[in-house]
Structures are given as C-alpha cells and as structure tokens.
ChimeraX commands (.cxc) that place a marker at each C-alpha (Angstrom):
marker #1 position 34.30,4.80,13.96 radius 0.5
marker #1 position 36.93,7.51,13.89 radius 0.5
marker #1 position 35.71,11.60,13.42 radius 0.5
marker #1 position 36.86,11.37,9.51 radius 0.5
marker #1 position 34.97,8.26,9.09 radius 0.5
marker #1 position 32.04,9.81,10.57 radius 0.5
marker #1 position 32.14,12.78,8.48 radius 0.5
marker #1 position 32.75,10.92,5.65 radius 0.5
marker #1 position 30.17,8.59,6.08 radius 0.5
marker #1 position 27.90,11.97,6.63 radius 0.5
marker #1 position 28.48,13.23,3.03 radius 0.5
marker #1 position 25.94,11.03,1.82 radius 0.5
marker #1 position 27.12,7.59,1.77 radius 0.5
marker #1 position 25.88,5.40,4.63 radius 0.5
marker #1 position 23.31,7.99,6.38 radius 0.5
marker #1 position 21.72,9.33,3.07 radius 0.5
marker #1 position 18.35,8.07,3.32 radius 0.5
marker #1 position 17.04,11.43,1.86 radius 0.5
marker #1 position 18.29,14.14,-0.41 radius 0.5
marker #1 position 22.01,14.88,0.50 radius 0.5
marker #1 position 24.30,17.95,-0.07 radius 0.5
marker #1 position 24.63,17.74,-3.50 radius 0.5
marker #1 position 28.46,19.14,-2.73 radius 0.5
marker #1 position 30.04,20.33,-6.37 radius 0.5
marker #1 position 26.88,18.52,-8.49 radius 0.5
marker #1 position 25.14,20.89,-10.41 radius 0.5
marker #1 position 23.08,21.57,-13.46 radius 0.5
marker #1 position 23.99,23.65,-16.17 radius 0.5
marker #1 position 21.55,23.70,-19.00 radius 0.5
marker #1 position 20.43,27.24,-19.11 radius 0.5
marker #1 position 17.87,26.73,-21.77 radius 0.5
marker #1 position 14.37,25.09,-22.02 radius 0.5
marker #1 position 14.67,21.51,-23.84 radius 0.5
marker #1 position 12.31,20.52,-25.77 radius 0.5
marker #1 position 9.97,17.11,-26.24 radius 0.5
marker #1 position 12.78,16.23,-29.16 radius 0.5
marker #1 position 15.42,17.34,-26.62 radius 0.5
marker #1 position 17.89,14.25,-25.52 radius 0.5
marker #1 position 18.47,15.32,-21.95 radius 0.5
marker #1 position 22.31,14.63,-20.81 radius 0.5
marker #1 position 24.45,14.32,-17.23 radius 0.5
marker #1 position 27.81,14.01,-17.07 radius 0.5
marker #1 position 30.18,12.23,-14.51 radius 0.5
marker #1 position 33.73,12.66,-14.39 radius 0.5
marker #1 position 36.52,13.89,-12.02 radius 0.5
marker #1 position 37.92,16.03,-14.19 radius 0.5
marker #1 position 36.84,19.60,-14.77 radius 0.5
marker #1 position 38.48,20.42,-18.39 radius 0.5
marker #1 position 36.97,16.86,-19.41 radius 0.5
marker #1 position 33.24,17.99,-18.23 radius 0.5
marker #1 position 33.60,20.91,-20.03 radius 0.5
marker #1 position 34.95,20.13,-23.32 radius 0.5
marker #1 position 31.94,17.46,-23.50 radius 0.5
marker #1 position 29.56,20.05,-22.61 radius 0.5
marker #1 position 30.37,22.21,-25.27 radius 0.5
marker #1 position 30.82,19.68,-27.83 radius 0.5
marker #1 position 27.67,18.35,-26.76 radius 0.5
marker #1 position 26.01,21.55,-26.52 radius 0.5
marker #1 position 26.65,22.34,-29.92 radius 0.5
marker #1 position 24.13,20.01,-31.44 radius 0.5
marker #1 position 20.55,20.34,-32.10 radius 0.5
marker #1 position 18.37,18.19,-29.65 radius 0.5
marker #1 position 21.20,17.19,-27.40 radius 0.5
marker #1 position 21.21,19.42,-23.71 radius 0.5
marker #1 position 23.81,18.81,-20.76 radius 0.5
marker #1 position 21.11,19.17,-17.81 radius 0.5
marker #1 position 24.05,18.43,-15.49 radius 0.5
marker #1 position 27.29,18.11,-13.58 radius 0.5
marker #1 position 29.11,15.41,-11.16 radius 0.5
marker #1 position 32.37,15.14,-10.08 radius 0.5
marker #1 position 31.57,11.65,-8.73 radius 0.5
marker #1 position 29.12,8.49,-8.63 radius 0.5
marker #1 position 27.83,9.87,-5.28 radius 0.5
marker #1 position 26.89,13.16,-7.15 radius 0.5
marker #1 position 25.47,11.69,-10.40 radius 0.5
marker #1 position 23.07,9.63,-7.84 radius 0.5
marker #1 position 21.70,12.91,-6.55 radius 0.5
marker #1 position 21.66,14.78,-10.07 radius 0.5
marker #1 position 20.00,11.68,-11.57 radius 0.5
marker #1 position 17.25,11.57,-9.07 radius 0.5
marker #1 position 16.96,15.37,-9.31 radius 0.5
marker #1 position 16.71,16.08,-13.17 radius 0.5
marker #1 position 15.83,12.44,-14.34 radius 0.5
marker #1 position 18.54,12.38,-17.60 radius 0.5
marker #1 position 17.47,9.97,-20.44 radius 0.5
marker #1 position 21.52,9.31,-20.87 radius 0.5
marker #1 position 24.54,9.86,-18.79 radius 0.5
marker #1 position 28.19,10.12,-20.01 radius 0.5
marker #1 position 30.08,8.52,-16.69 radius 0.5
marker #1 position 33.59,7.61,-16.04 radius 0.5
marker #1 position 34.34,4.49,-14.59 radius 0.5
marker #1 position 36.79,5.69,-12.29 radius 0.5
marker #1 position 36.22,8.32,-9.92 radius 0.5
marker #1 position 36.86,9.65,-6.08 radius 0.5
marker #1 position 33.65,9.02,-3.45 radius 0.5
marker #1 position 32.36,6.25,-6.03 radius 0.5
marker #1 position 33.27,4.69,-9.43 radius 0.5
marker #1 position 30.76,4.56,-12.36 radius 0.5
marker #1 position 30.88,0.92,-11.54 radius 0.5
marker #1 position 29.80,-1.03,-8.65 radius 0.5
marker #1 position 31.91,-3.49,-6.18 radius 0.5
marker #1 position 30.28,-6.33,-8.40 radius 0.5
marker #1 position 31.77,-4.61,-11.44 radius 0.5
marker #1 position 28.47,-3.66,-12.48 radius 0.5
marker #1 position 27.71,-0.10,-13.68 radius 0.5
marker #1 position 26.26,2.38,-10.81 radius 0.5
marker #1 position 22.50,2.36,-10.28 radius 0.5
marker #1 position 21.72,6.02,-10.37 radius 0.5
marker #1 position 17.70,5.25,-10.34 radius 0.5
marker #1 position 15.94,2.58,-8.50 radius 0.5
marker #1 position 14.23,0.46,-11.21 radius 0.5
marker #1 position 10.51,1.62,-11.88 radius 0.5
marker #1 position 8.99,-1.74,-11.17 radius 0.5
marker #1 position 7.35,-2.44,-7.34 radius 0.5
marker #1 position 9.59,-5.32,-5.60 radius 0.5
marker #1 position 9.04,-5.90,-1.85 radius 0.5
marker #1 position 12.35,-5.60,-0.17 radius 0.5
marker #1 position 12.93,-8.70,2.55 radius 0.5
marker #1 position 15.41,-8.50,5.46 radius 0.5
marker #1 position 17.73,-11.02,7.03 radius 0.5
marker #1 position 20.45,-12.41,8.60 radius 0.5
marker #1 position 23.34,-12.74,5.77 radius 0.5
marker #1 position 24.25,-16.56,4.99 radius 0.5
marker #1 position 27.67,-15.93,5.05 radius 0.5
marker #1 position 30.36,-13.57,3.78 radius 0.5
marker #1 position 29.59,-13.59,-0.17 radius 0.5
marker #1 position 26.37,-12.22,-0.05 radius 0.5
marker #1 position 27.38,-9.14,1.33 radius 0.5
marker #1 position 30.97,-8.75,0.54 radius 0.5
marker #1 position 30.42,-6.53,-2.35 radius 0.5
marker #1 position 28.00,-3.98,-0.24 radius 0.5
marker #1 position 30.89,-3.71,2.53 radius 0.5
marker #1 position 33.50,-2.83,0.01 radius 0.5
marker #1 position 30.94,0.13,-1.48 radius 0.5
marker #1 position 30.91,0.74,2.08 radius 0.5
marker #1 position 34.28,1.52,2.76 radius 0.5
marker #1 position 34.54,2.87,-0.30 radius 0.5
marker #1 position 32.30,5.41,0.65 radius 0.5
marker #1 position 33.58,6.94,3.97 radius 0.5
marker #1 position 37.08,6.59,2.63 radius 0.5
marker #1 position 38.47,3.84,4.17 radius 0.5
marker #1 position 41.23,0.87,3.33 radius 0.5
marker #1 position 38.45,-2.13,2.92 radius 0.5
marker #1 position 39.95,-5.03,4.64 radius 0.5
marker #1 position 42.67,-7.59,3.28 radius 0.5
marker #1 position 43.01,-11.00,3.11 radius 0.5
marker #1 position 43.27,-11.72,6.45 radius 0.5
marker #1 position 40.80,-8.98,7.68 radius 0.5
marker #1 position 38.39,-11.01,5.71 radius 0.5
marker #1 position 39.31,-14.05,7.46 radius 0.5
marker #1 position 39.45,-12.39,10.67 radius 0.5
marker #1 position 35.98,-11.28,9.78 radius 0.5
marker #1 position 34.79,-14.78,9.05 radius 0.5
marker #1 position 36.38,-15.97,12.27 radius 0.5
marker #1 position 34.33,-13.33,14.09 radius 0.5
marker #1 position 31.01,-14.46,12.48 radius 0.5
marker #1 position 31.02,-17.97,13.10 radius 0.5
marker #1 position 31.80,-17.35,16.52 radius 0.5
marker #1 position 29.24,-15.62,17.44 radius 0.5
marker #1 position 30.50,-11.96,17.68 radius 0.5
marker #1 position 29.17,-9.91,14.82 radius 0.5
marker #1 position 26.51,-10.64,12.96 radius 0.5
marker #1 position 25.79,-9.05,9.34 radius 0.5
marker #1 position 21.95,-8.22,7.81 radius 0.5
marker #1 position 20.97,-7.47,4.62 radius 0.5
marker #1 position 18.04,-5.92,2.86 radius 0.5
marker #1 position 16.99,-7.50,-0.57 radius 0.5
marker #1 position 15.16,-6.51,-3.69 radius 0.5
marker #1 position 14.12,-9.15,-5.92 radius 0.5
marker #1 position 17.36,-11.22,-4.01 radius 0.5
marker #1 position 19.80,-8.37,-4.54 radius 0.5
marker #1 position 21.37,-6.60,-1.73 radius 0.5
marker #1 position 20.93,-3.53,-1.33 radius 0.5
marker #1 position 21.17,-2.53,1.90 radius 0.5
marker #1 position 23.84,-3.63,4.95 radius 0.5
marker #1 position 24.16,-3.41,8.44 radius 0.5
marker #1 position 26.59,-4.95,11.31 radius 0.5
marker #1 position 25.65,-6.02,15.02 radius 0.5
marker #1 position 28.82,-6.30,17.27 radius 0.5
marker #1 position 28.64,-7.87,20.86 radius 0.5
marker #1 position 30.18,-6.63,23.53 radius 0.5
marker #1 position 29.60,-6.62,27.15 radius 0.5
marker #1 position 28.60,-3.12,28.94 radius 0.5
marker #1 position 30.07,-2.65,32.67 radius 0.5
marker #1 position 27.29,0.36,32.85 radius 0.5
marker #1 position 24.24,-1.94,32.65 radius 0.5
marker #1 position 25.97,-5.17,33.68 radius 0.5
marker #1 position 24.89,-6.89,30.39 radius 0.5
marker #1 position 25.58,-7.27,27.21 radius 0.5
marker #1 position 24.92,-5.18,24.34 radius 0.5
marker #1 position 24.83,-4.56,20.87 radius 0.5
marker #1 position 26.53,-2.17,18.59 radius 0.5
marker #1 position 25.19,-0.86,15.14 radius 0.5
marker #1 position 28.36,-0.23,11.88 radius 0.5
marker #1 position 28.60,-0.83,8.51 radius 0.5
marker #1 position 25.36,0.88,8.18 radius 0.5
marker #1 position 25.37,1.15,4.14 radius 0.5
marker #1 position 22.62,1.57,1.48 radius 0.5
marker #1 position 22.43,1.73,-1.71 radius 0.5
marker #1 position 22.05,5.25,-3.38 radius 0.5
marker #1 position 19.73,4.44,-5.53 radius 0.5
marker #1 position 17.54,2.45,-2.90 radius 0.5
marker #1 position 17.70,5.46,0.29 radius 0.5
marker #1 position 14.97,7.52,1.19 radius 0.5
marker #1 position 12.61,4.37,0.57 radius 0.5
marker #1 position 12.68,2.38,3.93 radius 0.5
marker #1 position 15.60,0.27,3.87 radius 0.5
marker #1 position 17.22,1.82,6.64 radius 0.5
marker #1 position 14.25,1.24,9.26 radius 0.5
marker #1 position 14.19,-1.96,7.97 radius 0.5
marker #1 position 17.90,-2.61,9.01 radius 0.5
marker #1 position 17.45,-1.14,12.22 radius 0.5
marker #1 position 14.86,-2.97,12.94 radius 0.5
marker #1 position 16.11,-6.29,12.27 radius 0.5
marker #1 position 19.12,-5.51,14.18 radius 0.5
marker #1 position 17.04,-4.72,16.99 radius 0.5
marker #1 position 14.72,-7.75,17.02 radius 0.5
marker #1 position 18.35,-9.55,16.32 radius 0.5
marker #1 position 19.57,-8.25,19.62 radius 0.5
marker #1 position 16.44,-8.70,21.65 radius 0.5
marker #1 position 17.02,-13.00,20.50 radius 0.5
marker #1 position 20.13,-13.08,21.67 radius 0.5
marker #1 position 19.55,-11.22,25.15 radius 0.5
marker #1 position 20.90,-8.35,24.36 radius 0.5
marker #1 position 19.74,-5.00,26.28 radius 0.5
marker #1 position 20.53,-2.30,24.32 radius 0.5
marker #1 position 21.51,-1.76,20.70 radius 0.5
marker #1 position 23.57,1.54,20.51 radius 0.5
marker #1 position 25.67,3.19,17.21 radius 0.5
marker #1 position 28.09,5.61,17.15 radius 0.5
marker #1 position 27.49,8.57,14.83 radius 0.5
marker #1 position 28.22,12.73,14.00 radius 0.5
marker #1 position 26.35,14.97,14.82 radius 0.5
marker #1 position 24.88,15.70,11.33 radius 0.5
marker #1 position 23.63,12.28,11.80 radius 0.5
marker #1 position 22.25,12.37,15.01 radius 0.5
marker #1 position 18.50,13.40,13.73 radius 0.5
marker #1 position 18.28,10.67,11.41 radius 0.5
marker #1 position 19.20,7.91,13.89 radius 0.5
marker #1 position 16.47,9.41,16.68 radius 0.5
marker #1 position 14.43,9.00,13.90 radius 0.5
marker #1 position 15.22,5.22,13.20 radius 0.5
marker #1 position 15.06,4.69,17.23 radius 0.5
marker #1 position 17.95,5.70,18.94 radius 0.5
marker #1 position 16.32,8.20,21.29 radius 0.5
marker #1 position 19.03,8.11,24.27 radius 0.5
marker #1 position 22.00,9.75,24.18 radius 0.5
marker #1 position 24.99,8.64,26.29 radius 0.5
marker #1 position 27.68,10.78,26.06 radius 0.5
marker #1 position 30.49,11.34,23.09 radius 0.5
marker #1 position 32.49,8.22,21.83 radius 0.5
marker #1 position 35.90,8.96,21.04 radius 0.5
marker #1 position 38.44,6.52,19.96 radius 0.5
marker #1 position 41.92,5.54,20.44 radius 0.5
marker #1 position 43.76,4.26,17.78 radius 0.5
marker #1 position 46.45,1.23,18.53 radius 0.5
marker #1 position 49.75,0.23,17.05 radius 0.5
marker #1 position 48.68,-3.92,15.69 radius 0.5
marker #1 position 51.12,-6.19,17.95 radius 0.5
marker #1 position 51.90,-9.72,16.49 radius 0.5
marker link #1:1,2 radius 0.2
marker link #1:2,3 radius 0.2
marker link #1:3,4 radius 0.2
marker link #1:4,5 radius 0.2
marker link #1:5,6 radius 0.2
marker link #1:6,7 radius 0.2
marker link #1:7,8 radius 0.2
marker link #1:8,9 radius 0.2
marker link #1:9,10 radius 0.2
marker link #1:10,11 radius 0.2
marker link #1:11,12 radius 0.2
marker link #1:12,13 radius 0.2
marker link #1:13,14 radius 0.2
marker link #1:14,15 radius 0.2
marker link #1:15,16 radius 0.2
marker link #1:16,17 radius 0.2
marker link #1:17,18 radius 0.2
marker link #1:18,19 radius 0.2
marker link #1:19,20 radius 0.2
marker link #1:20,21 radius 0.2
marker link #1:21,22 radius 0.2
marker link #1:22,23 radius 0.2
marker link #1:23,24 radius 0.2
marker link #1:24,25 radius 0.2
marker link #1:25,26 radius 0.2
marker link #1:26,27 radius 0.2
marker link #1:27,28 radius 0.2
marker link #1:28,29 radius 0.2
marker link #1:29,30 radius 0.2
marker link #1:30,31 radius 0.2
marker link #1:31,32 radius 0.2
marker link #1:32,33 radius 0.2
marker link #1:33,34 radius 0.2
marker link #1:34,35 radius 0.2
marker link #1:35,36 radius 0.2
marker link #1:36,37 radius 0.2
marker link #1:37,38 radius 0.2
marker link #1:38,39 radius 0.2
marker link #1:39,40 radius 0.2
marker link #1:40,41 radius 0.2
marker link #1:41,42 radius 0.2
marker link #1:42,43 radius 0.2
marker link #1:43,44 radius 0.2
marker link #1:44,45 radius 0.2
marker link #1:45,46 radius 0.2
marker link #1:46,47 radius 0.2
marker link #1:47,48 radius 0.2
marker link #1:48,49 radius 0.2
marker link #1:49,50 radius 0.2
marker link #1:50,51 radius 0.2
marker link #1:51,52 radius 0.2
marker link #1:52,53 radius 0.2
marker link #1:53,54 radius 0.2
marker link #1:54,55 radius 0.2
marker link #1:55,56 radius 0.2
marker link #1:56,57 radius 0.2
marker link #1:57,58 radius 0.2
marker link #1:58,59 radius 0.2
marker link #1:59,60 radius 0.2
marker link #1:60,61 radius 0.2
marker link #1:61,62 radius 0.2
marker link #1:62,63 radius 0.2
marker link #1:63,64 radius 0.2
marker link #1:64,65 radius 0.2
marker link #1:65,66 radius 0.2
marker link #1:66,67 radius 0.2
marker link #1:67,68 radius 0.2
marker link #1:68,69 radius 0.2
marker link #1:69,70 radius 0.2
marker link #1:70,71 radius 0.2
marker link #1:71,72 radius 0.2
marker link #1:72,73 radius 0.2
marker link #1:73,74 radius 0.2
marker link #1:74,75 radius 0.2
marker link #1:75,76 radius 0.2
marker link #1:76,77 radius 0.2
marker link #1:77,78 radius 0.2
marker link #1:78,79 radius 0.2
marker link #1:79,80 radius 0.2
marker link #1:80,81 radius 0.2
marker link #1:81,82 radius 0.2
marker link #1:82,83 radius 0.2
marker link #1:83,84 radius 0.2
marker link #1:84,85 radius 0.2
marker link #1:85,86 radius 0.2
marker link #1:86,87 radius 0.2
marker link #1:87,88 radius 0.2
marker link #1:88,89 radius 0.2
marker link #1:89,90 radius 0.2
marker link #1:90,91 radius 0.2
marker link #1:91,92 radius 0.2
marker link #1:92,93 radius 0.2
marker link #1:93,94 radius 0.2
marker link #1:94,95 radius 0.2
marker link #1:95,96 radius 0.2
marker link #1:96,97 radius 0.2
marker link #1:97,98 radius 0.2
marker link #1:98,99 radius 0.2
marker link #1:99,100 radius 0.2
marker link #1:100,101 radius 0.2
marker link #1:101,102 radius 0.2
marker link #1:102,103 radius 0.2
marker link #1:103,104 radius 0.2
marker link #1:104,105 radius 0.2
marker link #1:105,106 radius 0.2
marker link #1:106,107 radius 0.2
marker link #1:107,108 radius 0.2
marker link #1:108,109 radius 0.2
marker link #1:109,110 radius 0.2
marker link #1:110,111 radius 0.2
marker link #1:111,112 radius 0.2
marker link #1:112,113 radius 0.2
marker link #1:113,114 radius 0.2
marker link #1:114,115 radius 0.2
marker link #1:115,116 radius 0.2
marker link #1:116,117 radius 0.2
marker link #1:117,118 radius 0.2
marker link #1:118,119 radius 0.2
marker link #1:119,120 radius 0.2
marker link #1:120,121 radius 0.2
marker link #1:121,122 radius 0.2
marker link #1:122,123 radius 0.2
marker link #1:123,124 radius 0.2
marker link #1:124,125 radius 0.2
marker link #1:125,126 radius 0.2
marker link #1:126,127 radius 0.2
marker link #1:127,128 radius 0.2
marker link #1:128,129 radius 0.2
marker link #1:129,130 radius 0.2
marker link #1:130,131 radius 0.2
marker link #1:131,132 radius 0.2
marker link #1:132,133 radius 0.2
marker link #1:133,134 radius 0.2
marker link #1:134,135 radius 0.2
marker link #1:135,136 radius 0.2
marker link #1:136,137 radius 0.2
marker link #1:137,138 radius 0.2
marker link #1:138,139 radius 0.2
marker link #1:139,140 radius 0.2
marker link #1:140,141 radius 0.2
marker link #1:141,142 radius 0.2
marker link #1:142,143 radius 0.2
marker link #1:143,144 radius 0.2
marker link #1:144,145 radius 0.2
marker link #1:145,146 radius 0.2
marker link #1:146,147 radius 0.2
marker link #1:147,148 radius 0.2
marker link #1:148,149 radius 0.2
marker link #1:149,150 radius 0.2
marker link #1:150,151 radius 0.2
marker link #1:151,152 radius 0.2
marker link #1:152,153 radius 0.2
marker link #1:153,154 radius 0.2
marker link #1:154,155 radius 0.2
marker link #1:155,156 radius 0.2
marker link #1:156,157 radius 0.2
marker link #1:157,158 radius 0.2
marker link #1:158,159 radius 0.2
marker link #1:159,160 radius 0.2
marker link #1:160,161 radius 0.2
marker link #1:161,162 radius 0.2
marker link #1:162,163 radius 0.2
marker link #1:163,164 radius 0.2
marker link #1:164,165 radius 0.2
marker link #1:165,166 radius 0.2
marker link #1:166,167 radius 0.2
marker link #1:167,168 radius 0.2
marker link #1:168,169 radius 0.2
marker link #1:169,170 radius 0.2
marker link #1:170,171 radius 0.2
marker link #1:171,172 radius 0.2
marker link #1:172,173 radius 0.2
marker link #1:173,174 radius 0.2
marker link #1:174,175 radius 0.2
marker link #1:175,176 radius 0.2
marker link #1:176,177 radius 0.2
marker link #1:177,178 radius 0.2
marker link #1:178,179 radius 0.2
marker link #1:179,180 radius 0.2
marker link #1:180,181 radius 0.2
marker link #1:181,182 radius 0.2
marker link #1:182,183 radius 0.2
marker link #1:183,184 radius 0.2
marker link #1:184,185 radius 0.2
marker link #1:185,186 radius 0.2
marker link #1:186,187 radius 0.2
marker link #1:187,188 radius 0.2
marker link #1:188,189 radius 0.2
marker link #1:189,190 radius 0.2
marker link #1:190,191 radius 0.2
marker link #1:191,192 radius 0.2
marker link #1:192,193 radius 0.2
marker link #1:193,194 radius 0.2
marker link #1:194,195 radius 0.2
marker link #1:195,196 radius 0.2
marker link #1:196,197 radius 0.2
marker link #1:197,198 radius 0.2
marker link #1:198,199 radius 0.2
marker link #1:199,200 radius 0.2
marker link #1:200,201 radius 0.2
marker link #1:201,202 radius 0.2
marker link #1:202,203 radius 0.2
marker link #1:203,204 radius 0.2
marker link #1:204,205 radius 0.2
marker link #1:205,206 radius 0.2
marker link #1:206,207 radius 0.2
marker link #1:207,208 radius 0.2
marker link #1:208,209 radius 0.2
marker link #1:209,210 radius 0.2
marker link #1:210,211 radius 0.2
marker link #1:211,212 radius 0.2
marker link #1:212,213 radius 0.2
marker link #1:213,214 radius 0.2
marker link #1:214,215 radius 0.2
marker link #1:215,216 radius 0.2
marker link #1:216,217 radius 0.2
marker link #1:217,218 radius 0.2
marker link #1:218,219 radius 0.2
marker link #1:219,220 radius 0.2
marker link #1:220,221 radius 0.2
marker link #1:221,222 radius 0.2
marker link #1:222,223 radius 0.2
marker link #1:223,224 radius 0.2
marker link #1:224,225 radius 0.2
marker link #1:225,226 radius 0.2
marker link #1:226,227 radius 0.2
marker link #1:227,228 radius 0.2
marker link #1:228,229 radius 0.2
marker link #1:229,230 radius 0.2
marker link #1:230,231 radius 0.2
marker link #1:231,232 radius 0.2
marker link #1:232,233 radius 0.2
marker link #1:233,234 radius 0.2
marker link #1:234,235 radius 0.2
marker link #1:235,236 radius 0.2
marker link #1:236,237 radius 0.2
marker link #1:237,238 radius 0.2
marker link #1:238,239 radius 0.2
marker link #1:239,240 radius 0.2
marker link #1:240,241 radius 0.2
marker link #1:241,242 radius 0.2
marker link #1:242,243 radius 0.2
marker link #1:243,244 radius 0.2
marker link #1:244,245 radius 0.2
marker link #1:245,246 radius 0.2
marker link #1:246,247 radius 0.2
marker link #1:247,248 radius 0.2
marker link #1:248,249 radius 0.2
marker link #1:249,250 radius 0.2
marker link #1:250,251 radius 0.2
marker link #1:251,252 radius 0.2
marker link #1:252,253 radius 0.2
marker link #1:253,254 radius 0.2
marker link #1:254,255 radius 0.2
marker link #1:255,256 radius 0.2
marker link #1:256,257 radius 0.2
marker link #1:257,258 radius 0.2
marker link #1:258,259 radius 0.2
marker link #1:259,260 radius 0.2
view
C-alpha cells in the first residue's frame, strides 16, 4: 500500500472502526428544535448549494438544518452524531457518493434491529465485488479493470489470495484480503492483511476483530506463520488493538513500469 493510500485509507474509510475526524462536517443549527421540529442534514460537495438550502430551509417553521457534509464519508459521521430524521444528499460526491457500489443509497445508520453478523471465506468474486470497489473508492484509488478482475480471479483460484467477508442478515458488510507470500526472514510462509474495508455504518461494532480473526485462523489452516499488514502510523493503535503487537520495521514500496 503506497503512503497516499495509507493516509487515505486513515481518513476514515477502511480503519474507522470508531468516531473519525469529522474533517469539514459540521453542524449548524444554532437554535433549540423543538418536539414538532423536523431535524435536517445536508450532503453535497458544493458550498453555495449547502447554503442556499440551508437558508431556504431555515426559513420555515418546524424545519432545522442540524448539519453539514461535504461527502458520504462525512454525512456517516454527522448522522451517527446528531441522528437527523431526513437528509438532503447528492448522489455524487468526492470520498463517497450518496449511493453505494450496488447502486443503492448510502447507509448512514446501521438498522435498529439485532442481526448476528457471520464471517467467512467469500464464494467467489460477486459477493464481494461491490465492497472492494467502496474500497478503493475510499482511499482514492483506480478500482481495477477488466482484466485486473480477471487477474484477480486467476489469483483466487490458485491459491494466492484469499477474500473474507462479514455478513448481516447475508449482506456484506465488511471485507478483508489474505495474500501469500513466502518470508526469507522466518523461512516460511506468511500471510499478508489488505483490502481491509467496512462499512460506515457497521464500524465501531466488531466487524473488524471479526475479520482479523478469521484471517488469522485462515492462515493458521493453511500453515502459515505469521499474518502481518502494512499500515500509517495513525493506524498503528488500532491494529495492536486487533492483534498485531510486533512491529518489524517500515514498509516502503517501489512502484514498477507494467512490462507485456
């Protein structure tokens, strides 16, 4: 994972299992709403369009903007935070759209109903294709083409990477990759932790150990020694947290030119 992808992935996408930097989301409402008082956040992009629908909006009896976001990932956080009974989103916006990879619109709140979430080993590419393009989508990366996809596909069957998912009610919600690679430190081979991607809605409510620990039992099954990811250092609490107590060093990267 390259520096930008790490910070990217830092602000809140893939590591935001709690509250995250709320960046430009704020609330406005600088009065008191009442029981009658329809409580409103607002998503969009654009500044001018934010604030001409928060004065129009403002300028009726029982309607109160509680809140700003410039983006999906924002109008998560605000929507957890003040609890809005409606919010005015745009479809398309930077860090996240108002609609999903499945073309659905963005879950902003978990549903209020108790589901046990379940963990596995994905049964092929569907079933988590649309959480891996949210996932790019998130740290600001080119999701992969066609023939990524296949390449992908190719790398799964043979044995190479394997994907897990965490389900509610038999959506996914959650994602995680296992690479394997062999480690000329230990002499054995080992596995590596990416496309580590929740749902906003769904962090902060044990998905992620979940994921981690599925990976790890993963590993342990198919002799692996170690299971190691590759993080910032804003992240580095979070993962110690999940299990990744050792540190080895920095990882840096090397970019190189595709060769046909």
């Amino acid at each position: 994972m390259s520096e930008d992808r790490q910070k990217a992935a830092s602000f809140p996408a893939v590591s935001g299992f709690g509250e995250c930097d709320a960046g430009g989301a704020r609330e406005t409402s600088d009065r008191a709403p009442s029981k009658e008082t329809l409580r409103i956040l607002i998503a969009d992009d654009q500044d001018l369009v934010r604030s001409g629908f928060r004065m129009i909006l403002n300028s009726y009896d029982g309607l109160s903007v509680e809140g700003e976001a410039r983006n999906g990932e924002e109008a998560v956080y605000l929507a957890q935070k003040i609890r809005p009974d409606v919010v005015l989103m745009d479809i398309r916006m930077p860090v996240r759209n108002g609609i999903d990879a499945r073309g659905e619109p963005l879950m902003l709140l978990p549903p209020q109903e108790d589901a046990p979430m379940t963990v596995g080993l994905a049964n092929g590419i569907e079933e988590f294709w649309a959480l891996e393009l949210s996932f790019f989508a998130a740290v600001g990366e080119t999701p992969p083409d066609s023939m990524g996809r296949s390449r992908m596909i190719g790398a799964m069957s043979a044995g190479r990477v394997a994907f897990i998912t965490v389900k509610r009610l038999n959506r996914p919600i959650g994602l995680c990759s296992v690479s394997r690679c062999f480690s000329s430190f230990t002499c054995w081979d080992m596995g590596v932790l990416d496309d580590f991607y929740i749902e906003p809605a769904f962090r902060g409510k044990g998905a992620a150990r979940l994921l981690v620990e599925k990976a790890a039992e993963y590993c342990r099954k198919q002799g692996m020694q170690s299971l190691a990811v590759t993080c910032s250092d804003v992240d580095l609490e979070l993962y110690r947290a999940l299990g990744f107590t050792t540190r080895l060093g920095t990882n840096l990267t090397m970019p190189l030119p595709y060769e046909s």
